[in-house]
Backbone as a chain_set.jsonl record, in Angstrom:
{"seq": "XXXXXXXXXXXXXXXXXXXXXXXXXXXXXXXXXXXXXXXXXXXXXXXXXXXXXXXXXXXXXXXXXXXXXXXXXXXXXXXXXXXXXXXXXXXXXXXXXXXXXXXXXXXXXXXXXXXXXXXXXXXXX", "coords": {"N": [[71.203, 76.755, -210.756], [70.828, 73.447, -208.697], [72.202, 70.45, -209.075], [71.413, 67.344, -207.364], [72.453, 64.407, -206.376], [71.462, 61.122, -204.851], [72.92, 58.669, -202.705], [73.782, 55.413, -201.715], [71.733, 54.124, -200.483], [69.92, 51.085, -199.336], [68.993, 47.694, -198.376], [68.865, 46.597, -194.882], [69.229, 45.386, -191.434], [68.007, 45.471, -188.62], [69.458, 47.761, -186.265], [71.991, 47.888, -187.612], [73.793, 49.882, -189.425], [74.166, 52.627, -192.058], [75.722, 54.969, -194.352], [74.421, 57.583, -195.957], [75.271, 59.669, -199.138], [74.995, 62.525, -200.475], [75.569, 63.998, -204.159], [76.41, 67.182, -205.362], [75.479, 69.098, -207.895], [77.08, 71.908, -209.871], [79.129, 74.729, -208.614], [78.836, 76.326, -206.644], [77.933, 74.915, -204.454], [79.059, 74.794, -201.831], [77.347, 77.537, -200.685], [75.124, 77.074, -200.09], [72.511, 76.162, -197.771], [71.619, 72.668, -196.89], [69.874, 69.743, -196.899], [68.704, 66.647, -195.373], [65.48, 64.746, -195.954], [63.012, 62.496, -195.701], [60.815, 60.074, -196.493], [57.961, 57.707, -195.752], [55.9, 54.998, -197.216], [53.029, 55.804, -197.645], [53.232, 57.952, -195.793], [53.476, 61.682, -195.102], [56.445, 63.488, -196.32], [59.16, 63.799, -194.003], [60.918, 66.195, -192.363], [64.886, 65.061, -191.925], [67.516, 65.864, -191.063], [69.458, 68.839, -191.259], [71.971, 70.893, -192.39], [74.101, 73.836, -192.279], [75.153, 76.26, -194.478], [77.815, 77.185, -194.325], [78.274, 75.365, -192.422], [78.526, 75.194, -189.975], [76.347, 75.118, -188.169], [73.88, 72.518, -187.318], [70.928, 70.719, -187.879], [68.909, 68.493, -186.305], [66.358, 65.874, -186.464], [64.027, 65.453, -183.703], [63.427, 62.955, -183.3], [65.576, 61.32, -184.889], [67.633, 61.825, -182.92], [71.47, 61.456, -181.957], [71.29, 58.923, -183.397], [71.081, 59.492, -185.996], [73.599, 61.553, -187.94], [74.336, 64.557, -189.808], [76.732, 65.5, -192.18], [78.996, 67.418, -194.376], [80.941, 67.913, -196.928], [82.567, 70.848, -198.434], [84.281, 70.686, -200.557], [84.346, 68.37, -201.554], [81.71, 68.772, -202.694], [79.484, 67.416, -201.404], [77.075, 66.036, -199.051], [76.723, 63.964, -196.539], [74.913, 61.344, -194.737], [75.12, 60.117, -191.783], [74.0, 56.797, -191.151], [73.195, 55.58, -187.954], [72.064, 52.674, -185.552], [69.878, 51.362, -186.699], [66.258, 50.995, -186.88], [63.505, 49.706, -187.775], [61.162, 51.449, -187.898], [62.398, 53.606, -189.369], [62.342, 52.713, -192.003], [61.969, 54.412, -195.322], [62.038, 56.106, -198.17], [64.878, 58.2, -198.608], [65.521, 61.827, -199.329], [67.83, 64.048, -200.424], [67.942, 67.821, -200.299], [68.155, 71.056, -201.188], [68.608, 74.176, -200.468], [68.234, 77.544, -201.369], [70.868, 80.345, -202.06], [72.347, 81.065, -199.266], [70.944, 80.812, -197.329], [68.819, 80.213, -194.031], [69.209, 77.359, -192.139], [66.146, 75.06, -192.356], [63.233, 72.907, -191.136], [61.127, 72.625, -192.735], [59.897, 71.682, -196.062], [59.012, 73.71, -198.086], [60.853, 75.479, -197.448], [62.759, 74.184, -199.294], [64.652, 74.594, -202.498], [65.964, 72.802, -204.196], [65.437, 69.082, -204.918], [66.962, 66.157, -204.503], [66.347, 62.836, -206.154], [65.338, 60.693, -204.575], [66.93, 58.146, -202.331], [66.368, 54.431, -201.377], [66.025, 53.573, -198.286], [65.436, 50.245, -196.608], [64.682, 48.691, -193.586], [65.225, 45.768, -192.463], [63.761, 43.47, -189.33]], "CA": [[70.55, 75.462, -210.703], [71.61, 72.378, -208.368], [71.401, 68.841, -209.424], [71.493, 66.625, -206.651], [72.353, 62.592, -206.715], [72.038, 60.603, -203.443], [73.19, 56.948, -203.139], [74.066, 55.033, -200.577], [70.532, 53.251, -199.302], [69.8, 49.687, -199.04], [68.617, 46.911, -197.036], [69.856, 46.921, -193.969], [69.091, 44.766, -190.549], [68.048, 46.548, -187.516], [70.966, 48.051, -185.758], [73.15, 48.095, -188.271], [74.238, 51.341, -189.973], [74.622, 52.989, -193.099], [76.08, 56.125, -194.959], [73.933, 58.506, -197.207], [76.101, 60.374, -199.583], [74.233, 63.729, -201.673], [76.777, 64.84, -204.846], [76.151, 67.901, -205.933], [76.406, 69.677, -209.631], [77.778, 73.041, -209.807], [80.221, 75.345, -208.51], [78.124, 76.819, -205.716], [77.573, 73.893, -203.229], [79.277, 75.913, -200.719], [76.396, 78.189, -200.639], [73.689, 76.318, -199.863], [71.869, 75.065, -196.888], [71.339, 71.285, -197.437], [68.899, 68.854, -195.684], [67.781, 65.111, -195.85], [64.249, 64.572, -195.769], [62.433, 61.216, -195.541], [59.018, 59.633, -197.122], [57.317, 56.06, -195.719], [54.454, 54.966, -197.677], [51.556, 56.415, -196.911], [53.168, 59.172, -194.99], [53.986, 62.223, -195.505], [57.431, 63.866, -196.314], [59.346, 64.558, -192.75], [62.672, 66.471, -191.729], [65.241, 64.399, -190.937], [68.452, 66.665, -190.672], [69.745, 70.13, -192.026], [73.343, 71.675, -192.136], [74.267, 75.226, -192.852], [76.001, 76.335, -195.682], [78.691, 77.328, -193.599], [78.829, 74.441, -191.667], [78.491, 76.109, -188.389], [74.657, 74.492, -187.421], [73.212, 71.191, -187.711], [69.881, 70.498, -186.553], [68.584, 66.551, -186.247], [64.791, 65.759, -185.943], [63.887, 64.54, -182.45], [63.134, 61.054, -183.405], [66.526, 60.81, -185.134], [68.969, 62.364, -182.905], [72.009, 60.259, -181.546], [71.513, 58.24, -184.077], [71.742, 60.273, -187.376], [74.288, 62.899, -188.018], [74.433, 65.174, -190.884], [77.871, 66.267, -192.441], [79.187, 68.315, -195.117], [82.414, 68.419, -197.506], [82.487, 71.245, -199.287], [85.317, 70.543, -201.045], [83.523, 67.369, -202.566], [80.477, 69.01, -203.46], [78.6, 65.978, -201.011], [76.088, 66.034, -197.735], [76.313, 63.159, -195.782], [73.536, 61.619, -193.84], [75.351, 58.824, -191.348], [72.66, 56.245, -189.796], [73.607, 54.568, -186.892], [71.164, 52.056, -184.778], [68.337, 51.257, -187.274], [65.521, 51.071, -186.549], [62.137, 49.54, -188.827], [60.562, 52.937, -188.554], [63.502, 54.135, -190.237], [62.652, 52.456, -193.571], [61.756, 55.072, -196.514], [62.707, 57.237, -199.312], [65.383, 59.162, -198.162], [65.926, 62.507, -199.959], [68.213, 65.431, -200.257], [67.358, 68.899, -200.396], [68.953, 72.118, -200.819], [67.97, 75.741, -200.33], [69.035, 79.08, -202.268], [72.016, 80.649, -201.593], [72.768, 81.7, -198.057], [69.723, 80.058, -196.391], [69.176, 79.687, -193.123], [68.349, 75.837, -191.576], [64.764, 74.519, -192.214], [62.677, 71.607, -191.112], [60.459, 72.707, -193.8], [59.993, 71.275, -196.872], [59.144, 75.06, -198.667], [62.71, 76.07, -197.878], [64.207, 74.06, -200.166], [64.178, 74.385, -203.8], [66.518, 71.322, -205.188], [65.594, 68.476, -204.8], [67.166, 65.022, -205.2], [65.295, 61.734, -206.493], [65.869, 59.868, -203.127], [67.217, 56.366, -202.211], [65.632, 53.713, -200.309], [65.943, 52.602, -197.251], [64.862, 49.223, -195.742], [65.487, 48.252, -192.439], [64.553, 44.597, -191.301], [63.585, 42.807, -188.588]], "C": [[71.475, 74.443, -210.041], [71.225, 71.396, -208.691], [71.736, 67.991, -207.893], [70.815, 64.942, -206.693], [72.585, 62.069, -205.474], [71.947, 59.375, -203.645], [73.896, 56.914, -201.543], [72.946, 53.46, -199.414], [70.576, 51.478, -199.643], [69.31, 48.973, -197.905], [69.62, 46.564, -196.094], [69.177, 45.844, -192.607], [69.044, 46.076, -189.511], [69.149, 46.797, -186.445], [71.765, 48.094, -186.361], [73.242, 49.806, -189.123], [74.12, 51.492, -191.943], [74.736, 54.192, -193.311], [75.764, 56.751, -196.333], [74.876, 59.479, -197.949], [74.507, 61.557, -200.665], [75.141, 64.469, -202.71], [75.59, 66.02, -205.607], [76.649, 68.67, -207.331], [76.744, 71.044, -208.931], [78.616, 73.575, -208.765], [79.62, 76.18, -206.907], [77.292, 76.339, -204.694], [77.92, 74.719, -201.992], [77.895, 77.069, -200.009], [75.019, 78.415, -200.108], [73.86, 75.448, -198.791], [71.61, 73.714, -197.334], [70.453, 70.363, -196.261], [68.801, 67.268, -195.898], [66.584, 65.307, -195.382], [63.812, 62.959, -196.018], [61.129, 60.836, -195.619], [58.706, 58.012, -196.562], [56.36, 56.464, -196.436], [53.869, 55.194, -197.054], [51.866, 57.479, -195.769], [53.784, 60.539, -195.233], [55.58, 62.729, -195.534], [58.027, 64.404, -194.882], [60.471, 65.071, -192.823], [62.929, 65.326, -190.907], [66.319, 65.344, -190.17], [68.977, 67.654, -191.958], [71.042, 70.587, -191.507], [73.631, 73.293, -193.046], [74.852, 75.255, -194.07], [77.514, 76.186, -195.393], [79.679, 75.837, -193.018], [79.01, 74.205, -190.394], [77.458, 75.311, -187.533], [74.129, 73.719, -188.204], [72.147, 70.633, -187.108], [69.307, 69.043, -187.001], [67.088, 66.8, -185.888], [65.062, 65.252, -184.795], [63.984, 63.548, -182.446], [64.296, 60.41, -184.249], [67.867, 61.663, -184.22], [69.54, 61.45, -181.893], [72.364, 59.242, -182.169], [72.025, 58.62, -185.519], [72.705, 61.602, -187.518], [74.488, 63.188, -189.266], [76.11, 66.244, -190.715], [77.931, 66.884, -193.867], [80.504, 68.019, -196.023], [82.107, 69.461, -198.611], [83.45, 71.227, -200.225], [85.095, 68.981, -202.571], [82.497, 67.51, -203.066], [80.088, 67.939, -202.383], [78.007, 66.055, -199.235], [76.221, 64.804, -197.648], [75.257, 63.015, -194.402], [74.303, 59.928, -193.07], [74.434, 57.669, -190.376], [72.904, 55.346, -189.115], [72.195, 53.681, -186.02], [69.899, 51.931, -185.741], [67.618, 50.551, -187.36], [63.849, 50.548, -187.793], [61.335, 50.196, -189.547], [61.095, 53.81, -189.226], [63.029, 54.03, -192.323], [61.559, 53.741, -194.438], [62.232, 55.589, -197.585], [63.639, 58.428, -198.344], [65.751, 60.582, -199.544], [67.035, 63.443, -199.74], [67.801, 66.567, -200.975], [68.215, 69.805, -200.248], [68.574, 73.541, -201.185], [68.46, 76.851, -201.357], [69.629, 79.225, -201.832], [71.895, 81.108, -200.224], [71.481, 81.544, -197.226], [70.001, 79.856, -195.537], [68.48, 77.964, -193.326], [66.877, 75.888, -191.418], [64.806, 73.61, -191.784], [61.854, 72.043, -191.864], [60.474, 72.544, -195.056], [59.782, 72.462, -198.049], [60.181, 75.056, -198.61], [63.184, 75.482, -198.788], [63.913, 73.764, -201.179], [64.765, 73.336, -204.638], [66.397, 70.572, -204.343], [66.084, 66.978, -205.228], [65.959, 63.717, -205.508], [65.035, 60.941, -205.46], [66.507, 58.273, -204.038], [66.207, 56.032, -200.766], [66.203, 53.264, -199.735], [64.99, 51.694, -196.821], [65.267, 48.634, -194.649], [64.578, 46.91, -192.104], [64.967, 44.23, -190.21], [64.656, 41.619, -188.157]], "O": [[72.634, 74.326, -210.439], [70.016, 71.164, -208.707], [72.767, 68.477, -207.427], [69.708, 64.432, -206.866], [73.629, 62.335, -204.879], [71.195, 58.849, -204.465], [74.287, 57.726, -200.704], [73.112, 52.62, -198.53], [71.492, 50.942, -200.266], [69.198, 49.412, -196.76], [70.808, 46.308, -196.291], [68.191, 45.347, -193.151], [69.653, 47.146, -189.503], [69.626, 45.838, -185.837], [72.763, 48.429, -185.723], [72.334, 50.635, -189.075], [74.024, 50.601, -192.786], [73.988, 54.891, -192.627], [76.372, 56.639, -197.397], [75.363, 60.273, -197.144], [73.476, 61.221, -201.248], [75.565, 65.558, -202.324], [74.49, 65.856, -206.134], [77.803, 68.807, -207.737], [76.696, 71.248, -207.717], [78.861, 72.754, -207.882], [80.532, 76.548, -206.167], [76.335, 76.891, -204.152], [77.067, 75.234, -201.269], [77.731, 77.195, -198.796], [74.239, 79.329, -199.841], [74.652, 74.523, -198.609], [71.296, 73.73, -198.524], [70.5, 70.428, -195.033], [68.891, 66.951, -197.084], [66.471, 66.027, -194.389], [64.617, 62.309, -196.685], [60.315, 61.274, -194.806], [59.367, 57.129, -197.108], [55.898, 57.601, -196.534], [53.928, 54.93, -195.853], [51.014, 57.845, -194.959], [54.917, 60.397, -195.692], [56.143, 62.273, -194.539], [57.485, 65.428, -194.468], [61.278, 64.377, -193.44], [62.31, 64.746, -190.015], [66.191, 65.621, -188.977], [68.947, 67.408, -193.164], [71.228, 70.672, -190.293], [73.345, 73.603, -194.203], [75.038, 74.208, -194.69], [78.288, 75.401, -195.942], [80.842, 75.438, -193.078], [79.527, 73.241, -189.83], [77.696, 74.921, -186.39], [73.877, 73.892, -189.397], [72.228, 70.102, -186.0], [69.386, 68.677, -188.174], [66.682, 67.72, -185.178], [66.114, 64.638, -184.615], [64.66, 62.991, -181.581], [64.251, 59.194, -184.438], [68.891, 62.046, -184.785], [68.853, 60.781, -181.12], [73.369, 58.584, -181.897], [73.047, 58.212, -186.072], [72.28, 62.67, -187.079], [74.818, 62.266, -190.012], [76.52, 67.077, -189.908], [76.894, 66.852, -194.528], [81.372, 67.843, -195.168], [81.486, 69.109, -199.614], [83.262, 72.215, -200.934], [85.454, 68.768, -203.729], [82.072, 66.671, -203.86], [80.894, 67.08, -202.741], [78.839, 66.129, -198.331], [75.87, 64.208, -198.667], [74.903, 63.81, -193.531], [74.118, 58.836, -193.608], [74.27, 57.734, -189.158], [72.866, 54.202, -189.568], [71.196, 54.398, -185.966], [68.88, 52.516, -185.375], [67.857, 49.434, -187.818], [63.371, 51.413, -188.527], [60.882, 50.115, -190.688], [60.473, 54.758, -189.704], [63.231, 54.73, -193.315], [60.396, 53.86, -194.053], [63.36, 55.124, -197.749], [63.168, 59.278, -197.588], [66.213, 60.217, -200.626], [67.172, 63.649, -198.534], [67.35, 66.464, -202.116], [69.073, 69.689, -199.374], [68.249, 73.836, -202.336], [69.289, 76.485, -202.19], [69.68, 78.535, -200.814], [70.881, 81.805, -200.189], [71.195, 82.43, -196.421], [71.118, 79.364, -195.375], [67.695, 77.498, -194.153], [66.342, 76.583, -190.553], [65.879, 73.012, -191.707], [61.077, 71.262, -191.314], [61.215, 73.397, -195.545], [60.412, 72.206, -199.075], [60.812, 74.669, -199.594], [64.129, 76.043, -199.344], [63.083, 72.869, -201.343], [64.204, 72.967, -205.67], [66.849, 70.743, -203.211], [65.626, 66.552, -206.288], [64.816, 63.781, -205.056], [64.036, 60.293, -205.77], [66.568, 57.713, -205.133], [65.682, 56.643, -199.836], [67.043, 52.471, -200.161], [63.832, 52.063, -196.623], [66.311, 47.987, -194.728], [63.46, 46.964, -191.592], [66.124, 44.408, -189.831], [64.38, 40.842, -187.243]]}, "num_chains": 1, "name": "protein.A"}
């Protein structure tokens, strides 16, 4: 079982940045594929970005790449999600997500069986 706690969101001004952190419980973070995912009202759940277990492959949605990069420490147990240039359409529930052991990379929301509670993002105008 993983628990996963992400913090980090807030209101934010467009163009300015911020840094998603995901801590993870147990002993077997290493293990696991990890993702952020992202909810606006009224829309459904999308991929934003996914990193291996490894650490090896990191794949970015289209409509965030350049701007978001997804990292890793396994050493801290913690997925980072860094957001550079933001953007209005940006603002939602950000989540993290993380797969069974030795998973490959999804954009699918099936792959992954823990999930965190999200944080919000707001980006104004």
């Amino acid at each position: 079982q993983v628990q996963l706690v992400e913090s980090g969101g807030g209101l934010v001004q467009a163009g300015g940045s911020l840094r998603l952190s995901c801590a993870a419980s147990g002993r077997t973070f290493s293990r696991h594929t990890m993702a952020w995912f992202r909810q606006a009202p009224g829309k459904e759940r999308e991929f934003v970005a996914a990193i291996s277990w490894a650490g090896g492959r990191a794949d970015h949605a289209d409509s965030v790449k350049g701007r978001f990069t997804i990292t890793r420490d396994n050493a801290k147990n913690t997925v980072y999600l860094q957001i550079n240039s933001l953007k209005p359409e940006d603002t939602a529930v950000y989540y993290c997500a993380a797969t069974t052991p030795y998973s490959a990379t999804s954009a699918y929301t099936r792959a992954y069986a823990y999930w965190g509670q999200g944080t919000q993002v707001t980006v104004s105008i």
